[in-house]
C-alpha positions as a printed Julia matrix, in Angstrom:
164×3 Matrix{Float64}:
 -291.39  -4.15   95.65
 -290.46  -3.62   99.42
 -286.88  -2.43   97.52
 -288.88   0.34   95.54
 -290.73   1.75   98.38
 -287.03   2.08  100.54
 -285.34   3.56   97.76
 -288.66   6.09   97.43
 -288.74   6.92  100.98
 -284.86   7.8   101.07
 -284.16  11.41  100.93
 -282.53  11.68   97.37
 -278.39  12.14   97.73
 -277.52  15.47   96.85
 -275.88  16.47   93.13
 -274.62  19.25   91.79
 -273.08  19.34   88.0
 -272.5   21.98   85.37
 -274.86  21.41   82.45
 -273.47  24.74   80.0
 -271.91  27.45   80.17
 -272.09  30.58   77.52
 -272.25  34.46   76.67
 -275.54  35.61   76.83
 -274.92  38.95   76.53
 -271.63  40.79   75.85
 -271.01  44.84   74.3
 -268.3   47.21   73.96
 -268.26  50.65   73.81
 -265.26  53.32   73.24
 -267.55  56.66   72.93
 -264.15  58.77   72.88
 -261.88  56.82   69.97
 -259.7   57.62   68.42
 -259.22  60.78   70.43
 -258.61  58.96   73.96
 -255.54  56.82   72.72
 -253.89  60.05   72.05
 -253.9   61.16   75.92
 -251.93  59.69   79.01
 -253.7   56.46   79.99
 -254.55  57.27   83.71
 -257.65  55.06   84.17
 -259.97  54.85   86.71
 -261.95  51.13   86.56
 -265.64  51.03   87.95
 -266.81  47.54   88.33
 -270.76  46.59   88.69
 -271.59  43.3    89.18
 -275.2   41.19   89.93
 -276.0   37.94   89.68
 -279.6   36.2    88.84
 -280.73  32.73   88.81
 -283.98  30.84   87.73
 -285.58  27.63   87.32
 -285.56  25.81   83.69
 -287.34  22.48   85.3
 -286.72  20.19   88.14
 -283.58  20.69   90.22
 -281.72  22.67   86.51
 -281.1   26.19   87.05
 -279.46  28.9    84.74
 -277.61  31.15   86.52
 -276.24  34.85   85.09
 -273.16  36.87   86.5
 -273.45  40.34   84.96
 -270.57  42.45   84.78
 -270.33  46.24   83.69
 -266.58  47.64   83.38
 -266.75  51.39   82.62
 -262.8   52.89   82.49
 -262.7   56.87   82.93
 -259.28  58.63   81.49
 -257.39  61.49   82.48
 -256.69  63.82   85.17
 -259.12  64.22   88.32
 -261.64  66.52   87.24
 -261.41  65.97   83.72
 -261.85  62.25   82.77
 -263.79  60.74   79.88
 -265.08  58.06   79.46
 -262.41  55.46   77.39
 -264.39  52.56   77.28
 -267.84  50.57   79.0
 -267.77  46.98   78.12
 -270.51  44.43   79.84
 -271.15  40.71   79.96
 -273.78  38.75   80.67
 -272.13  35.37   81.58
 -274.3   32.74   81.96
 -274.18  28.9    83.0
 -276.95  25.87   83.24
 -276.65  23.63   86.55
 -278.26  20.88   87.88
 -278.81  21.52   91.53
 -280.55  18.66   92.88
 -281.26  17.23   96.89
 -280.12  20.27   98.33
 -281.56  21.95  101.47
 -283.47  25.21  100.49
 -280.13  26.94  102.46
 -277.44  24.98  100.5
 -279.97  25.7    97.01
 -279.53  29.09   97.74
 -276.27  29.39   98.49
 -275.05  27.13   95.6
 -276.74  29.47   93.28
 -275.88  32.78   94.64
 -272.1   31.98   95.87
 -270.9   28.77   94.38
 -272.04  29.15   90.68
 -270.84  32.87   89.81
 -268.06  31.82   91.72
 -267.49  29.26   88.37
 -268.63  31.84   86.28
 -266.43  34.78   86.95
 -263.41  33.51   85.41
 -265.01  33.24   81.84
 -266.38  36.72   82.29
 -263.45  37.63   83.17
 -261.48  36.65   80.06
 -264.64  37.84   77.87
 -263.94  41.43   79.12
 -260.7   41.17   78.83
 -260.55  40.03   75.44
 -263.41  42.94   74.19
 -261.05  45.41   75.92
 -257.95  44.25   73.74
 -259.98  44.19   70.81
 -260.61  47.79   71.49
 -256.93  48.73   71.69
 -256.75  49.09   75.62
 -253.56  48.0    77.61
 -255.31  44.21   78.94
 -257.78  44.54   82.34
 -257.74  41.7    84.5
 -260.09  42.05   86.96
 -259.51  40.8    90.38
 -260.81  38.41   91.88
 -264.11  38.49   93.21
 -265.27  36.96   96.96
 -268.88  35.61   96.19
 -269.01  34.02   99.5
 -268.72  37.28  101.39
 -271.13  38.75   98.54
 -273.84  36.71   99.08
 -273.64  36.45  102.96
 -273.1   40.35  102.64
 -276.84  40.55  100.77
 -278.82  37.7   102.94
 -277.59  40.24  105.71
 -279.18  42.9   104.3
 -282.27  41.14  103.22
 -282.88  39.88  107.08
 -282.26  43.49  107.75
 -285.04  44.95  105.49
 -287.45  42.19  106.76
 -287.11  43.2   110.57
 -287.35  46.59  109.76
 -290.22  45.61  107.48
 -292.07  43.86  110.41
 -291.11  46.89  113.32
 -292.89  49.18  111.07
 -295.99  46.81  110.44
């Protein structure tokens, strides 16, 4: 008994593991085919990315890395658009014993961090289905992302409160 109330009072050692992960999402679009293969490839990548997170039950969390690739072709002032492709990559993880802080950061940092290689290869695959030269997409610093964002977040609160 006195065993059970220890182990109860003891803050619960943190865990982290990854339950799934999957496409939730995925498209392709070459508005311009056939006519675009027949021009000089001269492309100009865009990349959007955003991530979301949210609770399934106690301490397991889905998090999705969205990623919008939209490839303009041709000469300044004249490009077209060759090809939009987006993916909604998406992952279940059990984040468990972690501080609000480290909860946070594990979901907006640490899993798209896991997550951005299998996007990756998604859009690169959908782009060589389409009959584009391949598109590897460089790596991407979540860290700096998310510390970037929390930064601007405090920011908007302060200014938030100065005006109140």
């Amino acid at each position: 008994m006195a065993e059970n109330q220890q182990q109860a009072s003891q803050p619960q050692a943190p865990q982290f593991a990854l339950q799934r992960i999957y496409v939730k999402d995925i498209s392709f679009e070459s508005p311009k085919a056939p006519e675009i293969f027949q021009k000089q490839w001269q492309p100009e990548v865009k990349l959007d990315l955003s991530t979301s997170n949210r609770p399934l039950e106690e301490g397991l969390f889905e998090v999705v890395l969205s990623l919008t690739v939209t490839v303009e072709n041709g000469p300044e002032g004249s490009k077209e658009t060759a090809f939009v492709t987006e993916v909604q990559q998406a992952g279940v993880f059990l984040a468990k014993g972690l501080s609000e802080d480290e909860q946070h950061r594990t979901l907006g940092a640490f899993c798209p961090n896991i997550l951005f290689p299998y996007a990756r290869e998604a859009i690169d695959n959908l782009v060589l289905r389409g009959s584009f030269p391949p598109l590897m997409l460089a790596p991407v610093n979540f860290d700096a992302l998310y510390m970037q964002a929390r930064e601007q977040q405090a920011q908007q609160k302060s200014e938030a409160e100065s005006v109140n």
